[in-house]
N, C-alpha and C positions, 0 to 999 in steps of 0.2 A: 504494500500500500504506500501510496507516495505519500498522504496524509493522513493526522489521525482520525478514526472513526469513533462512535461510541459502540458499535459492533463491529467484528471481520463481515467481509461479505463471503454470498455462498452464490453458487452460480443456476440457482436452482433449487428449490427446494430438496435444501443441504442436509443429508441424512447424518454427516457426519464431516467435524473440522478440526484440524489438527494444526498449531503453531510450526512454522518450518524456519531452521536456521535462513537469515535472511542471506543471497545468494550478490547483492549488490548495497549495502546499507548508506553508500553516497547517493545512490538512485530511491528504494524502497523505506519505509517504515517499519514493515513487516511485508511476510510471506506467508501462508497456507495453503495447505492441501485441502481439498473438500470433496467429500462423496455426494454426489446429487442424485438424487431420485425423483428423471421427467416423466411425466404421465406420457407413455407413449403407443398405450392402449387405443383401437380403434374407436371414434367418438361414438361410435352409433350402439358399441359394447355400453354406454353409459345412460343412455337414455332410459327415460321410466326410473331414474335413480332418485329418491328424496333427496331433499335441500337438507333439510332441519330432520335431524334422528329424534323417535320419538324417548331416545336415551337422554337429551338434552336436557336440564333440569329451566325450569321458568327463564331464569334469569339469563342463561346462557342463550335461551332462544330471544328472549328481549336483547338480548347486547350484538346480536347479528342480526336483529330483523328489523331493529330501530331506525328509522328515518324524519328527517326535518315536521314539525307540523306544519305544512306546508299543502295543502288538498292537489297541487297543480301537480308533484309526483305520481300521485294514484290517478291523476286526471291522464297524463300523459303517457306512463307504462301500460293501461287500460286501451289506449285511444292506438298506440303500438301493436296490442295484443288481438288487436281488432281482426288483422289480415291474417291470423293462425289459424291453421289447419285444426280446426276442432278436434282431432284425433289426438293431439297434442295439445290442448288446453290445459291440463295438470300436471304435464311435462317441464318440474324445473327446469331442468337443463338445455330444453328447448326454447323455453321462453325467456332464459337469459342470454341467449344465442339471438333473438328476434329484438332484445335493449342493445346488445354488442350493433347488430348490421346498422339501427337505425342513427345510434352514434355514427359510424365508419359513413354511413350515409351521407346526415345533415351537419356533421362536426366539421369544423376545417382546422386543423393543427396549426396555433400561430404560438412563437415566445412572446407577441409585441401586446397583446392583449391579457391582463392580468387578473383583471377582477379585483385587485387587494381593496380599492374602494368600498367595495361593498358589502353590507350586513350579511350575505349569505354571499361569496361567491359562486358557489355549484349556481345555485337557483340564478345568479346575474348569465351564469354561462349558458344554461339550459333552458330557459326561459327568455331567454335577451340571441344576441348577436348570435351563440352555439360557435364561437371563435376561444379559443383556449390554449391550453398544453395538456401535460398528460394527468397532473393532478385532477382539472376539472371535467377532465372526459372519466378519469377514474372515478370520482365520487361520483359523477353523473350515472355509469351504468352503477354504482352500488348503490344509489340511491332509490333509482330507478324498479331496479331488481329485488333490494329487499319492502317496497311497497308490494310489490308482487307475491311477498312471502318466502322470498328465496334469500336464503343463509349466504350475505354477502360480506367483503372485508375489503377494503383497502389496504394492498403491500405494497411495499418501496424498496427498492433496491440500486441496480444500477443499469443501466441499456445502452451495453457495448456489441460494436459490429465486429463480427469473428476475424476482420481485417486486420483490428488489433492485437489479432492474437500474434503471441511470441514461437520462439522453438519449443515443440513438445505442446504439453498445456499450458503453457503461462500465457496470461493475459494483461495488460495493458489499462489498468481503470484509472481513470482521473473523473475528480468532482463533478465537473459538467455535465458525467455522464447518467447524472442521478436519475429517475426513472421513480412512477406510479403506475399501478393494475390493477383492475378489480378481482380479483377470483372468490368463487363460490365452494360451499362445500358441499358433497355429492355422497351420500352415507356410500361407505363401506369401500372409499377411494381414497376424501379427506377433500384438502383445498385446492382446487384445481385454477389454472391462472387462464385468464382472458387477457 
């Protein structure tokens, strides 16, 4: 790491991370090895999978399903859900598939436009211009998604292009290349990233 973090990063839903003697300390901070574990399962093996287990105790289902009071969420994930195939209407993972396309859709990925002004930025983003970065497209499909009832989170990490990768596995992270995603969780797989 060139700088310090308040965590090492992992490259992926890191099953496991180990400190490594650092290989250049004029260049790095630190070094790590990391075991990742990507879902690399076919999507359609996921489908018909609950969001929320009904193992979840109250409060853990409130702290993933919680969203702004805001009506114009449930107005808009609704008015989304419109064009679904009714055979998939109860289909988590389907209909967080149908908040992702309509982001990819109406979003336009800008840095120049921030939102910091204002009292709810998601809602300035989502409701207003739909001009952002990857924070407010992230909270917008979590927001979106857990109106819907679907067990969502916002993760952060870092989004680097495999260009920077070094010899072997090393890679190349610097700050700027910090990164937001929504991912859900899907019983009997976990959090899966959008």
């Amino acid at each position: 790491l060139i700088s310090d973090h308040p965590q090492p990063v992992a490259l992926s839903h890191a099953s496991s991370l180990a400190p490594l003697d650092n290989p250049n300390p004029n260049l790095f901070v630190a070094a790590y090895s990391v075991t990742s574990m990507v879902l690399d399962s076919d999507m359609q093996r996921l489908v018909g999978r609950k969001s929320v287990p009904a193992a979840w105790d109250d409060e853990t289902k409130a702290h993933y399903t919680q969203y702004p009071n805001d009506p114009r969420y449930l107005a808009l994930s609704e008015e989304i859900m419109r064009d679904l195939d009714p055979r998939f209407r109860d289909d988590d993972l389907i209909r967080a598939i149908m908040v992702k396309r309509y982001l990819e859709k109406n979003g336009f990925y800008t840095l120049k436009e921030t939102h910091k002004d204002a009292t709810d930025p998601t809602a300035s983003f989502l409701f207003g211009s739909m001009r952002g970065y990857c924070v407010h497209f992230a909270h917008s499909a979590v927001f979106l998604m857990r109106s819907q009832g679907i067990a969502a989170r916002v993760a952060v990490g870092y989004g680097v292009d495999t260009a920077r990768r070094g010899s072997g596995s090393s890679m190349l992270i610097l700050g700027n290349m910090a990164h937001a995603w929504p991912e859900i969780y899907l019983e009997g797989v976990g959090w899966v990233t959008f």
